[in-house]
C-alpha positions in Angstrom: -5.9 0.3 -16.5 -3.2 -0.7 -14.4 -2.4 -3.4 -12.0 0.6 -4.3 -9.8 1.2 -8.5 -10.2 3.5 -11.2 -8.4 3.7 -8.9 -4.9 1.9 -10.7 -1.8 -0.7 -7.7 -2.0 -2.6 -5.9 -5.0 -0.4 -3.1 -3.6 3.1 -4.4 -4.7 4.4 -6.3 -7.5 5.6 -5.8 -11.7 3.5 -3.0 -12.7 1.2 -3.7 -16.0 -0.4 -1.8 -18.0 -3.4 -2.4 -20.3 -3.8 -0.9 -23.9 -5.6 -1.8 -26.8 -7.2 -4.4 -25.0 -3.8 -6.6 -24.1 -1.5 -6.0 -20.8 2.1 -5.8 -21.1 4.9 -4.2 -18.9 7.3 -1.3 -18.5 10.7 -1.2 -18.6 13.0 -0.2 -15.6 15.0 2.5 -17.4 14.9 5.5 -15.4 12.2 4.0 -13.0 12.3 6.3 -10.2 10.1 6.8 -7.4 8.0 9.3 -8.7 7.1 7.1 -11.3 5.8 4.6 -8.5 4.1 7.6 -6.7 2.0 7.9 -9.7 1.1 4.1 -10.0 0.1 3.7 -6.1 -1.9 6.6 -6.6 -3.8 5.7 -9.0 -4.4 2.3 -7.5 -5.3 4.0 -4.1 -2.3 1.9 -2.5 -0.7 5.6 -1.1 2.2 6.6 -2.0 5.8 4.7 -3.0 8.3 3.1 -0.5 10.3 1.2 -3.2 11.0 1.1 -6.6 12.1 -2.6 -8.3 14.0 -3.0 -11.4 15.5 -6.4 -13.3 11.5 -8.2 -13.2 11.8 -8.5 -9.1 8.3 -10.0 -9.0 8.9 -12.4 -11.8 9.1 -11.5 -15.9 5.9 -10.5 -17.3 4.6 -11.2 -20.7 2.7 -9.9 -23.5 4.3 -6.3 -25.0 6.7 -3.7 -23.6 4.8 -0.7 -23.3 6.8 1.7 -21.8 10.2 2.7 -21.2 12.4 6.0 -19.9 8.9 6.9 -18.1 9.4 9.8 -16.2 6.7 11.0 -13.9 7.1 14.4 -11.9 4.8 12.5 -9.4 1.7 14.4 -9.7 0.2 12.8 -12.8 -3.4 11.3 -12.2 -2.3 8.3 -14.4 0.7 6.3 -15.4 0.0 7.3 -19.4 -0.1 10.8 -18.4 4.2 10.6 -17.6 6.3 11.2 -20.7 7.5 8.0 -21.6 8.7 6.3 -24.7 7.2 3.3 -26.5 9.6 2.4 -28.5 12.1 0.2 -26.3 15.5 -2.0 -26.6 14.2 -3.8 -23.5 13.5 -7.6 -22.4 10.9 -8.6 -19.8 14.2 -9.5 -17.1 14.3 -4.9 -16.9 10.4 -5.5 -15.9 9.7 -2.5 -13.7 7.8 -3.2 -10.1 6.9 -1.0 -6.9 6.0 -1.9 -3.5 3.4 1.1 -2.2 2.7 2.3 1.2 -0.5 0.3 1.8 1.1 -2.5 1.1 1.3 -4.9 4.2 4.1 -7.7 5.0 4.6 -9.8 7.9 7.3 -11.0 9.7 8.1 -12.7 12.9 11.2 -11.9 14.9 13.1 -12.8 17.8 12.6 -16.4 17.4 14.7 -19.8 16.3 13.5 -19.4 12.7 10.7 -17.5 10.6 7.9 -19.2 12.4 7.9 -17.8 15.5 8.6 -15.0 17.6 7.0 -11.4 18.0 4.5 -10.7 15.0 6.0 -7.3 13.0 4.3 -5.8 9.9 5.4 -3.5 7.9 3.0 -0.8 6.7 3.4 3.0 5.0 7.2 2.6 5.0 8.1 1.1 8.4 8.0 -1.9 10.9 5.1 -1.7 13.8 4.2 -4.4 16.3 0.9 -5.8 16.7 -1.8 -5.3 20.0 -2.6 -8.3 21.8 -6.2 -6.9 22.8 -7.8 -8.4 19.3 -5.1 -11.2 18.9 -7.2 -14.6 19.2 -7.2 -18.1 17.6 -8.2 -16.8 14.3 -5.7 -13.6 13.6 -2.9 -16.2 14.5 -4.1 -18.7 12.2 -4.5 -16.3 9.5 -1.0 -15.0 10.1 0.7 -18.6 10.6 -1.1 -20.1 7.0 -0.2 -16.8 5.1 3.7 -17.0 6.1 3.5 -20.7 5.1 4.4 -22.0 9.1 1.2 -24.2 9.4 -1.1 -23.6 12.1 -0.4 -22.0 15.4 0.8 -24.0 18.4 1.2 -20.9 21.5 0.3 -17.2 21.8 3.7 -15.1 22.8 3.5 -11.7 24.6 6.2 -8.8 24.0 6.8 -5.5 24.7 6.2 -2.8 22.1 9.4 -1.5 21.3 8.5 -0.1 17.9 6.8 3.4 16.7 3.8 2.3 15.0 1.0 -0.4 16.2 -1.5 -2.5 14.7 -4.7 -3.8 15.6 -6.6 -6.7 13.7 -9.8 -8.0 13.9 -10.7 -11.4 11.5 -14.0 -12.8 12.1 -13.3 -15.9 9.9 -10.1 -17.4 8.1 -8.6 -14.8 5.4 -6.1 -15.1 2.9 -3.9 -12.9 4.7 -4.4 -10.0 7.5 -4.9 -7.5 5.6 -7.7 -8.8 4.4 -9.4 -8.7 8.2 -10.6 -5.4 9.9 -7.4 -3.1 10.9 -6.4 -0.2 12.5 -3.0 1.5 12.2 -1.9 3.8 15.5 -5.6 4.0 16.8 -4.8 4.3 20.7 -7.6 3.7 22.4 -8.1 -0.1 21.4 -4.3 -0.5 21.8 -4.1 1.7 25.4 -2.2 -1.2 28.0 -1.9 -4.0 25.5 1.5 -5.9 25.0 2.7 -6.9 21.5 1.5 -10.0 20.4 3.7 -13.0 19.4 2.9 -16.6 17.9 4.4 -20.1 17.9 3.7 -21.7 14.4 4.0 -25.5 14.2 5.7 -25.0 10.5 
């Protein structure tokens, strides 16, 4: 099996392996993208959009299991790349990926991280947000999750970026991306402006 560990999604973080009933890590020698193609894949977290060396989501533990992979990209498995298990590696070369299913949020165009417009980034680029679904609950959900508290005042932009998001949360998530979305759907987004928060934090 494999799992990615220490991202803010399952579809980023240090990428583990499990064999012989233990998990353990691989080593960034040679980690290319093609190697991370490979693990999003299999994962069903698309494709890579960045490739992490020197244990960026934290050291792991446990054994070393790989090292020098190198995936042509096609592979249905991470053990399927040639690789080498023998290693002169620590856990601070831990190798990590962030895929393109992977979704982060940020708010911009405001005093400080807590408010402004809302901007995620998804498959590989930055998209704004449609107002038409963006209630009490999506702005909670978004204020807890970047740690600003909860949210004091709805903001309305313009869309000035390619892609847009829609998302629907009928109760408080962990994070949006755990709600109902839609990426570059138009009809739900047709005359909508961006959406933007206040958050008390």
């Amino acid at each position: 099996a494999v799992r990615l560990v220490g991202g803010r999604s399952r579809c980023e973080g240090r990428v583990e392996m499990e064999e012989g009933g233990s998990w353990g890590t691989v080593c960034d020698d040679d980690w290319e993208m093609a190697d991370g193609d490979v693990v999003c894949r299999q994962l069903g977290c698309g494709r890579a959009v960045r490739v992490h060396g020197e244990a960026t989501f934290g050291r792991g533990s446990g054994p070393i299991l790989r090292d020098d992979v190198g995936c042509e990209g096609h592979e249905e498995h991470l053990w399927d790349c040639p690789a080498v298990t023998e290693h002169d590696c620590s856990h601070k070369e831990d190798a990590g990926v962030v895929c393109s299913e992977h979704q982060e949020w940020h708010l911009s165009g405001g005093r400080d991280g807590c408010a402004g417009r809302v901007e995620v980034f998804f498959r590989g680029t930055w998209s704004t947000v449609c107002d038409s679904t963006w209630y009490g609950t999506e702005a909670e959900v978004l204020c807890h999750s970047l740690g600003c508290g909860q949210p004091l005042r709805q903001l309305f932009f313009h869309h000035t970026l390619p892609g847009r998001m829609l998302y629907q949360c009928d109760s408080p998530q962990p994070s949006l991306a755990h709600c109902r979305w839609a990426y570059n759907k138009s009809a739900p987004c047709h005359q909508s402006r961006a959406a933007g928060v206040v958050c008390n934090g």
